[in-house]
C-alpha positions as CSV (number, residue, x, y, z in Angstrom):
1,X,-58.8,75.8,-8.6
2,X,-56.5,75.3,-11.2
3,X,-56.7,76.9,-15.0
4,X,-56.9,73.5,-16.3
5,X,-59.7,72.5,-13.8
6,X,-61.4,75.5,-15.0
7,X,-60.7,74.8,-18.3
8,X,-62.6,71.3,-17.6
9,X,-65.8,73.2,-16.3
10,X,-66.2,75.3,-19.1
11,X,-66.0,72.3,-21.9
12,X,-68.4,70.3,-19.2
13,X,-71.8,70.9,-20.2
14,X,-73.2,70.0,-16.4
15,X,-71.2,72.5,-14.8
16,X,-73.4,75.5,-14.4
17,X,-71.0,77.9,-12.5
18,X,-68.1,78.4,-14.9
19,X,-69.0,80.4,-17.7
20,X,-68.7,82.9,-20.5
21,X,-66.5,85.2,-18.0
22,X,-63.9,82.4,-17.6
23,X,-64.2,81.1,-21.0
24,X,-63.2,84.5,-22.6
25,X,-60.1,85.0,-20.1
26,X,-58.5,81.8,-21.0
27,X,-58.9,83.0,-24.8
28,X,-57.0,86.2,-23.8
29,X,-54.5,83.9,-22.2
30,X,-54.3,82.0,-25.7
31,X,-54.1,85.4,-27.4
32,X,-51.1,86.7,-25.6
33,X,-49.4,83.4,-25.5
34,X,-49.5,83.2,-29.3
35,X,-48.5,86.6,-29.9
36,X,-45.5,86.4,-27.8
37,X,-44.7,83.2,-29.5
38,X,-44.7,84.9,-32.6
39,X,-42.3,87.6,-31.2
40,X,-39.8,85.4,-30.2
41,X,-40.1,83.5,-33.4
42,X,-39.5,87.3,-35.2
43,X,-36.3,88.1,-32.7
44,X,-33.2,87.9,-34.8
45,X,-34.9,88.2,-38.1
46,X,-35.0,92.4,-39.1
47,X,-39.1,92.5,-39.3
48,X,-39.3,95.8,-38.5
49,X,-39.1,96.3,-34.7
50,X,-35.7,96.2,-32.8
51,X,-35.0,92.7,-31.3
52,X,-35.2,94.0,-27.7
53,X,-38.3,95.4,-28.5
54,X,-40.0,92.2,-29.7
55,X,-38.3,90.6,-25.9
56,X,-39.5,93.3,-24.3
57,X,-43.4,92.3,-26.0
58,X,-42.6,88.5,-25.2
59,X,-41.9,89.5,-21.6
60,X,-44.9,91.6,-21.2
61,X,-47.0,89.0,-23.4
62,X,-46.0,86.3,-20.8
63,X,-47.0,87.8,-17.9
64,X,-50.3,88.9,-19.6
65,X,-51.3,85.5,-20.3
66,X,-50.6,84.4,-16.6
67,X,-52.6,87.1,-15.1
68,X,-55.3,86.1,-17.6
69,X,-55.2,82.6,-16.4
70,X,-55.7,83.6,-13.3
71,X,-58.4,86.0,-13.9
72,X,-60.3,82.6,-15.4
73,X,-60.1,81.7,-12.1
74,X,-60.9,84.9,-10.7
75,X,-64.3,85.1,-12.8
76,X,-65.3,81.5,-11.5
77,X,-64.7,82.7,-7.6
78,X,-66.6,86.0,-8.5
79,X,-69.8,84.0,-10.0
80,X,-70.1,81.9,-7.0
81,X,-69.7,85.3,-4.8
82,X,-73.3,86.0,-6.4
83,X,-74.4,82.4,-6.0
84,X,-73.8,82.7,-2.3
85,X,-75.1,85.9,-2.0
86,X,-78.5,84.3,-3.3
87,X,-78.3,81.7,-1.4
88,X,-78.7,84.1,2.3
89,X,-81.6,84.2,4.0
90,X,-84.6,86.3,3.4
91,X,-87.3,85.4,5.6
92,X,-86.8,88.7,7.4
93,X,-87.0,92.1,6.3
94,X,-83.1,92.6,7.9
95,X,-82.3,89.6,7.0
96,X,-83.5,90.4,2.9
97,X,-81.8,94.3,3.5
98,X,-78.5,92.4,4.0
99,X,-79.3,89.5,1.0
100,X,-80.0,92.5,-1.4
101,X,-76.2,94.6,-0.1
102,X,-74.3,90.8,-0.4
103,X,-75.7,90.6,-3.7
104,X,-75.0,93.9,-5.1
105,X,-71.6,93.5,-3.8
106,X,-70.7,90.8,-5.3
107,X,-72.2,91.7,-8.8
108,X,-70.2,94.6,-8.6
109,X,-66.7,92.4,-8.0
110,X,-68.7,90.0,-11.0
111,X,-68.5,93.1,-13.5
112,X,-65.2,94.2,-12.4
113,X,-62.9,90.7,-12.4
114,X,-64.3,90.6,-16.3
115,X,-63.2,94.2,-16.9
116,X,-59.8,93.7,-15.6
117,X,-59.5,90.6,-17.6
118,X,-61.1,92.6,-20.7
119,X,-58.7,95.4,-20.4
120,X,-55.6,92.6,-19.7
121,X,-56.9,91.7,-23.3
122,X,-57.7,95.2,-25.0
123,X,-53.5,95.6,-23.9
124,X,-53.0,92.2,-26.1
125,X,-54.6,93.6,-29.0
126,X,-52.5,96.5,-28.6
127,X,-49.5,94.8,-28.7
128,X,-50.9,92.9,-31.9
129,X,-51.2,96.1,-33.7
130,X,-48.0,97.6,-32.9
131,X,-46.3,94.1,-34.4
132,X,-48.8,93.7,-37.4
133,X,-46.8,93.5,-40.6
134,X,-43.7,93.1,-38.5
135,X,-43.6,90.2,-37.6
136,X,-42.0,86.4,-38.6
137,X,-44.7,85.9,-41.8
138,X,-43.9,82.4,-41.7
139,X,-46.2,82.2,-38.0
140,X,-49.0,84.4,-39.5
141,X,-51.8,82.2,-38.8
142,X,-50.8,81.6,-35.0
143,X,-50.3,85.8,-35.4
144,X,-54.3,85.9,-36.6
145,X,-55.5,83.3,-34.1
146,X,-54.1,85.2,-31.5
147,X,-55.7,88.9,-33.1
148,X,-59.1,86.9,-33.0
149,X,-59.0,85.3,-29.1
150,X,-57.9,88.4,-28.0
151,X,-61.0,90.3,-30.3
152,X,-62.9,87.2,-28.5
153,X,-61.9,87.6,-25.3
154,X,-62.4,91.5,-24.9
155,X,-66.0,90.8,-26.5
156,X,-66.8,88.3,-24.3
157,X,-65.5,90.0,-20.9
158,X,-67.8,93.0,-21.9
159,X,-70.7,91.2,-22.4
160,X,-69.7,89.4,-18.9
161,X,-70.0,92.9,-17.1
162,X,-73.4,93.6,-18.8
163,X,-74.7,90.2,-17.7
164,X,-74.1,91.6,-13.8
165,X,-75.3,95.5,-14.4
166,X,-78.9,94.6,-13.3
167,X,-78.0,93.4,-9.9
168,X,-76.1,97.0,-9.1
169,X,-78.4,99.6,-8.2
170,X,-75.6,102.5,-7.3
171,X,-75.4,104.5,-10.0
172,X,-72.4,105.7,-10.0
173,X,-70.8,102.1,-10.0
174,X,-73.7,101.3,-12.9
175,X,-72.5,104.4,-14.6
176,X,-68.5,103.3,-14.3
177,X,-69.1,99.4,-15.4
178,X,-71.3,100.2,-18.3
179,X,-69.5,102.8,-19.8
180,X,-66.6,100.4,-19.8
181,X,-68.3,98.2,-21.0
182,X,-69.4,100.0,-23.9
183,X,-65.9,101.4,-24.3
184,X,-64.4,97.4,-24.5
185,X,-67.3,95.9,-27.0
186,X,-66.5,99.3,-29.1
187,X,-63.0,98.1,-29.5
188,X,-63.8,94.7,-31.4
189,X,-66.8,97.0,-33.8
């Protein structure tokens, strides 16, 4: 599965397995590909950060945006993890033991994947902040469309985690998604 492909199941309004997860990774993966854009376009220029600093934000930018890519990816692989895990058998009381374990597994790798792609994000923001007000003025709208994906993107990774908490029942994995959750939606307040 490719990040256009998934891409294509999130705009098709049929496709029931890619969602909100994958959605808000890609928008990280905007966010950090317009930032660095804007770093490069701000490299030669005297904004206010040394030019090897604004490569060395282009660099990290870039690499952000491809492991946010594939964390789209990731988050569509996780969702069907749970899908299949609903799909076992349950006729018998082993066979529902094992369904309930499956599932709870793999609502726990359906928080996490989110999380990782939420903090991949909160580290985009970051970098936005350390360039605001120094950088090229003449790409300041690509600069604020990139601030709001990756506000977008953290947001909607969050809420991604919460929409799997019910299906974990180990506390101390509850405990660890949720306040991580809350940390990540606290962010965008």
């Amino acid at each position: 599965m490719s990040l256009y492909s998934v891409l294509d199941d999130v705009m098709d309004s049929n496709n029931f397995t890619v969602g909100g997860g994958s959605a808000s990774a890609i928008a990280g993966s905007m966010a950090a590909g317009l930032i660095s854009m804007v770093s490069r376009l701000s490299i030669g220029k005297d904004y206010g950060l040394d030019d090897r600093r604004y490569e060395e934000i282009s660099k990290e930018l870039d690499q952000l945006c491809k492991d946010l890519a594939s964390g789209s990816e990731e988050d569509t692989q996780a969702f069907l993890g749970i899908k299949n895990a609903f799909s076992l058998p349950k006729e018998r009381d082993d066979q529902k033991a094992l369904r309930r374990k499956a599932i709870e597994n793999a609502a726990v790798v359906a928080a996490t994947v989110p999380m990782e792609n939420a903090n991949r994000a909160k580290r985009v923001l970051e970098i936005y902040r350390e360039m605001d007000g120094k950088s090229n003025p003449n790409a300041s709208s690509d600069f604020t469309a990139g601030m709001l994906l990756a506000k977008s993107a953290i947001l909607g990774c969050a809420l991604n985690i919460d929409a799997n908490l019910s299906l974990i029942k180990d506390e101390t994995k509850l405990t660890f998604l949720k306040e991580a959750s809350d940390r990540l939606k606290s962010i965008v307040e």
